[in-house]
C-alpha positions, 0 to 999 in steps of 0.5 A: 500500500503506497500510503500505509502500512499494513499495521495502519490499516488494522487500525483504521479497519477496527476503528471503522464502525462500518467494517463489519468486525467480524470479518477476520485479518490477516496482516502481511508482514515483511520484517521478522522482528518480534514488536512488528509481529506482536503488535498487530495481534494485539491491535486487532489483527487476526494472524499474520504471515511472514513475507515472503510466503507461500500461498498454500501457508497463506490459503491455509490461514485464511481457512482456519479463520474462516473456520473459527469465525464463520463455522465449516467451509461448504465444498472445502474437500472438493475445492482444488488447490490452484498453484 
């Protein structure tokens, strides 16, 4: 994002009382330091992921939540994995 950064945008989102708050993030972190992962989590962020990632790592986070936050994934057996 040219104007922020990820962090930024967490907290705008859950400032936002037209963001629905049920709606799980994930933040995409570029730095490995302990206070830039920490931080987010305790702002409201969901999880995050490590840059660079894999998509599967990424795919897999996002159904966790999914999972957690909104019950089963209809038709996630059936669903391929697109590389």
């Amino acid at each position: 994002m040219p104007d922020r950064d990820g962090i930024t945008a967490c907290n705008i989102l859950k400032k936002d009382i037209t963001v629905n708050p049920d709606i799980p993030r994930i933040l995409m972190i570029a730095s490995h330091d302990k206070n830039q992962i920490i931080k987010p989590i305790e702002d409201g962020c969901n999880d995050f992921i490590l840059k660079p990632f894999q998509f599967d790592e990424l795919l897999k986070k996002a159904e966790k939540l999914l999972e957690t936050y909104h019950g089963a994934i209809p038709g996630k057996e059936m669903r391929p994995v697109v590389h």
